[in-house]
C-alpha atoms as one frame of an Amber mdcrd trajectory, in Angstrom:
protein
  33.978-120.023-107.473  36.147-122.133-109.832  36.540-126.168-109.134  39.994
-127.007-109.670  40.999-131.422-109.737  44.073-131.515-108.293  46.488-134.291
-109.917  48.722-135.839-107.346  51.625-134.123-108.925  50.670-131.015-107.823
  49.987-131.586-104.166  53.236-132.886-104.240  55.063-129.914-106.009  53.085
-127.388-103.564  53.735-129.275-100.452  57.594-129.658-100.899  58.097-126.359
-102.947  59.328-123.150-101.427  56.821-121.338-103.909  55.355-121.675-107.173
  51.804-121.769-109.167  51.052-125.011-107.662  51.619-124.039-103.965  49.388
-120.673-104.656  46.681-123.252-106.155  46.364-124.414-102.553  46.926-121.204
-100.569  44.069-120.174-103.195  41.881-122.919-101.950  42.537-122.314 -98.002
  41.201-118.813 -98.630  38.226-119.748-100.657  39.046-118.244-103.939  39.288
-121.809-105.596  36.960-125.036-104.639  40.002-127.730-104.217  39.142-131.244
-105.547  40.072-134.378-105.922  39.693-138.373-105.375  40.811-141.040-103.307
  42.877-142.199-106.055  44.729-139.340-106.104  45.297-139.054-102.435  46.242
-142.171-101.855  49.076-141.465-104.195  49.676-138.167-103.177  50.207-140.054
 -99.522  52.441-142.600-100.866  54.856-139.841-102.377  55.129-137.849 -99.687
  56.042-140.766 -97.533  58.270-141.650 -99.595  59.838-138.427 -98.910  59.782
-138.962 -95.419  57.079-136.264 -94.604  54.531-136.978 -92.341  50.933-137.494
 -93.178  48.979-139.304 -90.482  46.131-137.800 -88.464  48.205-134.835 -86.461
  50.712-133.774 -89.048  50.511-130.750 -91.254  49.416-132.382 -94.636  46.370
-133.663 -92.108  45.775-129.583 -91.279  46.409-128.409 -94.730  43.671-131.072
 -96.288  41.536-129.763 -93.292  41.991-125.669 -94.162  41.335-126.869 -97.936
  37.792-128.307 -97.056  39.015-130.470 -99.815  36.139-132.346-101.973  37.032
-135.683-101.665  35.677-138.211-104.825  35.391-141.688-104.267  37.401-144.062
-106.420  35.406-144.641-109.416  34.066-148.253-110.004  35.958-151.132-111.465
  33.368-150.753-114.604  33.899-147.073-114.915  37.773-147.758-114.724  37.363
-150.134-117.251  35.556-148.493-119.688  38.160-145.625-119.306  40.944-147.994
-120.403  39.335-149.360-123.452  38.857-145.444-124.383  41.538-143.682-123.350
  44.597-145.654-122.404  45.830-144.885-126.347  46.446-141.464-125.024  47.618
-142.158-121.947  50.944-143.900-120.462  49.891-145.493-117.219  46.570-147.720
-116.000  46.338-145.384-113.096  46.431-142.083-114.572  43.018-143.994-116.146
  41.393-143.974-112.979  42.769-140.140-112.510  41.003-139.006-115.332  37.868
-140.991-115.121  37.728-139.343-111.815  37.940-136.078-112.484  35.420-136.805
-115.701  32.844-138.079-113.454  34.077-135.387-110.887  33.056-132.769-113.567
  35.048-129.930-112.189  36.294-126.339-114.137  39.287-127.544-114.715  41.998
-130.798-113.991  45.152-129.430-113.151  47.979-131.501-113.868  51.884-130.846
-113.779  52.455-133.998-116.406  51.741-132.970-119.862  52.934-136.412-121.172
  50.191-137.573-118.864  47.593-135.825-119.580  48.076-134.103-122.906  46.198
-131.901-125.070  44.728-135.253-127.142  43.575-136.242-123.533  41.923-133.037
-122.754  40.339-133.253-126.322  38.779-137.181-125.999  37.502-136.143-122.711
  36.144-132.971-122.546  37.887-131.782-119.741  39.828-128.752-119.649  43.435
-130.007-118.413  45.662-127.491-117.840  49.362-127.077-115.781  49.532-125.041
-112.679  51.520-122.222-114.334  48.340-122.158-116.974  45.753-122.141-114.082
  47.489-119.118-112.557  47.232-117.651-116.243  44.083-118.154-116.733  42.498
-116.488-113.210  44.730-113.621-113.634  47.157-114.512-111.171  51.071-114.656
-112.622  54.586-114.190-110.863  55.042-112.762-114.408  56.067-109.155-114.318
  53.030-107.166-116.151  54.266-104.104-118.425  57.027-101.404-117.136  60.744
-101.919-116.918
């Protein structure tokens, strides 16, 4: 089963989409087909922007159920010297600090792929310095097979 590091943009997309790659990424995981991962980093920002949207995400609310029916893999923040050493190698590449600790979280996560909706974020140079194979929802859904994208006929 493929291990998929969920960016914060995407839990975002999928929870206040009607439909797209990034909501099947996480009906995907609820059924088992995909091993859903990510860290507290990222939740704690994926938190913040959904309050900000006035959804609900304490202890009774649906983003509470739908981390729940995930069985998401929850990585602990990385440490201050792992952070650090992250910065000094990859901030070049990168625009923000945090998407730093993002990336040294998924690194030391070690997962299939990191799926990110931010290409200026986490860009092909990114993918390249760090081994990881960052790719964009849409992409993900390429790559197991699974497209909205009509296949052959008329």
């Amino acid at each position: 089963m493929a291990r998929v590091f969920l960016d914060s943009g995407v839990f975002v997309k999928a929870i206040c989409a009607d439909w797209g790659a990034a909501k099947a990424i996480l009906v995907l995981g609820c059924y088992s087909v995909l091993v859903v991962e990510t860290s507290e980093v990222v939740l704690a920002e994926v938190v913040a922007a959904l309050q900000r949207k006035d959804i609900p995400t304490g202890p009774t609310s649906d983003f509470a159920k739908l981390l729940k029916k995930l069985r998401l893999t929850l990585h602990p923040k990385p440490s201050r010297a792992d952070v650090q050493a992250g910065i000094e190698k990859y901030l070049p590449l990168m625009r923000h600090k945090t998407d730093v600790a993002v990336l040294v979280s998924a690194i030391l996560a070690n997962p299939d792929w990191l799926v990110s909706d931010n290409p200026d974020h986490f860009s092909s140079a990114v993918a390249s310095a760090s081994g990881l194979r960052i790719v964009s929802s849409p992409q993900l859904m390429r790559y197991l097979n699974v497209s909205h994208e009509k296949k052959g006929g008329t």
